[in-house]
C-alpha positions in Angstrom: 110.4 105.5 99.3 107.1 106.7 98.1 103.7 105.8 98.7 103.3 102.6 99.9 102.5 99.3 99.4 99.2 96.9 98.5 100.7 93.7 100.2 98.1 91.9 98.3 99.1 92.5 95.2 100.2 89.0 93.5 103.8 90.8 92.6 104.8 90.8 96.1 103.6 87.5 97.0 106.2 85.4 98.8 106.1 83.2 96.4 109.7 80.8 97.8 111.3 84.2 98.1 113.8 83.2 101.3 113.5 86.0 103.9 116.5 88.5 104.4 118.3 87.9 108.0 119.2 90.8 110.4 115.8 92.6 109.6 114.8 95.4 112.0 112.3 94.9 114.9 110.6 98.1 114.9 108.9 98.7 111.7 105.2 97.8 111.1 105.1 94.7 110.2 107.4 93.8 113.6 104.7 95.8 115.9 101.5 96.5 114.4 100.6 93.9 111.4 103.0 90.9 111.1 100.5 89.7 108.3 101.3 93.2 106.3 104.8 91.9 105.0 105.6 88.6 103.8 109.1 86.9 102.5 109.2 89.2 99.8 108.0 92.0 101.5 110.3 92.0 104.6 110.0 96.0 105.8 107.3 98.5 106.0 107.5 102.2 107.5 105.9 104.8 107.0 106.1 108.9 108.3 103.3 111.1 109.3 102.8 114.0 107.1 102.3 117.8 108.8 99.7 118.4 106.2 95.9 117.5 105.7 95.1 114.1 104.0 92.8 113.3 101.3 89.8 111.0 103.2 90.9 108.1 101.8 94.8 107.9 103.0 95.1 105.3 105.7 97.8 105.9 108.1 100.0 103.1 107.7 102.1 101.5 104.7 99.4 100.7 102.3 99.0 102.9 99.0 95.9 104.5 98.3 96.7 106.1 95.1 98.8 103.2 93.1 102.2 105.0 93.0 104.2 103.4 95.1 102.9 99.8 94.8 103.4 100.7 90.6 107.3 101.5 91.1 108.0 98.8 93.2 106.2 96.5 91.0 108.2 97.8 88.0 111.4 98.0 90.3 111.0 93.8 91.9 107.7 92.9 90.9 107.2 88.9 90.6 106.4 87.2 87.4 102.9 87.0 86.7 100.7 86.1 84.4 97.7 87.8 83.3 94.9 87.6 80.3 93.9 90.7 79.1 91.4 91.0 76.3 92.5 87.9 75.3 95.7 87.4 75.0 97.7 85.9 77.6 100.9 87.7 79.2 103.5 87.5 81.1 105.6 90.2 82.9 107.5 90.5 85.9 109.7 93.6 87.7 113.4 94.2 86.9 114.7 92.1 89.7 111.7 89.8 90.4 114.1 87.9 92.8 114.4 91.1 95.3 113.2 92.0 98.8 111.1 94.7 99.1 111.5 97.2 101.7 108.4 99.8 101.6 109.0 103.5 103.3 105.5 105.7 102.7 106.9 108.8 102.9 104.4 110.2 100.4 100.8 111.0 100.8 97.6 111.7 98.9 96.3 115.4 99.4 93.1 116.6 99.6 93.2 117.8 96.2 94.1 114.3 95.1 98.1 115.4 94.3 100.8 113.6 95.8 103.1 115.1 98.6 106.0 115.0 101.5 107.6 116.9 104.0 111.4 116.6 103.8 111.2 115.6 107.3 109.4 112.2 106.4 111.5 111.9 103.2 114.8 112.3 105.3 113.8 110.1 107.9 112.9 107.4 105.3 116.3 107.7 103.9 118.4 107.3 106.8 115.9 104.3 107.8 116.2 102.1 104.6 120.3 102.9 105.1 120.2 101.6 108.2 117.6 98.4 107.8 120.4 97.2 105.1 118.5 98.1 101.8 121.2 97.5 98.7 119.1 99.9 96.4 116.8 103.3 97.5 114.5 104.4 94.9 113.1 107.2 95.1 110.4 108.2 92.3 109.7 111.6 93.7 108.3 114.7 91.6 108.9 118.6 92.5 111.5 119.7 94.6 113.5 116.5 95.6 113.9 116.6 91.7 115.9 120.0 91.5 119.2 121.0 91.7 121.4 118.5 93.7 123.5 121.5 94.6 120.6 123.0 96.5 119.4 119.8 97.9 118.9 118.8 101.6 119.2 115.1 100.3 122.6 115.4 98.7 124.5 114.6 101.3 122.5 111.6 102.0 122.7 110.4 99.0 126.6 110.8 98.8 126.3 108.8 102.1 124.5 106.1 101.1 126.6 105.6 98.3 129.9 105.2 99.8 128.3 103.0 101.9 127.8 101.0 98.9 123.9 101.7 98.6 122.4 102.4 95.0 120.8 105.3 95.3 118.0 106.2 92.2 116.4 109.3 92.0 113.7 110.5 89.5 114.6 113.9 87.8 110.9 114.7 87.8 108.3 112.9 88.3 105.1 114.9 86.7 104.0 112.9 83.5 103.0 114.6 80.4 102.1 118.1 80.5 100.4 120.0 78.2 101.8 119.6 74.5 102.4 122.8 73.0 
């Protein structure tokens, strides 16, 4: 959960991965763009914010800012293999062999910052529980990063996890501030 996918990166090629059975119907790739997803990436979503959009955020699954495609890269990313100045390297996700399942919950302001409503984040959480997902990451900054005991997500969390869903949750999600 975050924000979004670029399909055509080479880490989410299909690249042999064998497609997942029982997948839902309704997402985006099932009604709007079957050519979006892929055997590796086997679900897209993504939720509507209530807030105005920096002109470049498209209104579907695909990233605009990097984000999302960067965790799930880092998260499943294939192995690839890249030359940079020079020296050849090789690098892949932590579980290259993975499906992705991509839920855009998070989108690009006008002031260039990243944001959600907790209406698109919940729905996106109770979505990827019920498409089947086996892990939910979600790399999320600000408020979804305070404390659990104050936190609308809790209880989905708790849920997903006795359903047997590994749930990962940034505690922040800001980068470096100003060194003092």
């Amino acid at each position: 959960i975050d924000t979004g996918i670029r399909p055509e990166n080479p880490m989410f090629d299909s690249n042999g991965h064998v497609r997942p059975e029982s997948l839902p119907t309704d997402d985006y790739c099932a009604t709007t763009d079957e050519n979006f997803c892929n055997d590796k990436l086997v679900v897209a979503r993504f939720y509507p914010p209530n807030f105005a959009l920096h002109t470049s955020e498209e209104m579907s699954p695909l990233d605009v800012n990097g984000h999302g495609s960067h965790v799930a890269g880092t998260a499943a990313g294939n192995h690839v293999n890249i030359n940079y100045e020079n020296i050849d390297l090789g690098f892949s996700g932590v579980a290259p062999g993975a499906s992705l399942m991509v839920y855009k919950a998070l989108w690009l302001t006008p002031e260039g910052q990243g944001s959600g409503s907790t209406t698109g984040l919940v729905t996106a959480l109770e979505d990827a529980i019920a498409d089947g997902a086996d892990v939910i990451n979600n790399s999320w900054g600000g408020g979804p990063g305070g404390d659990p005991a104050n936190s609308v997500y809790t209880s989905i969390f708790n849920a997903a996890e006795e359903a047997g869903i590994v749930v990962v949750t940034a505690a922040g999600n800001d980068g470096p501030g100003a060194q003092t």
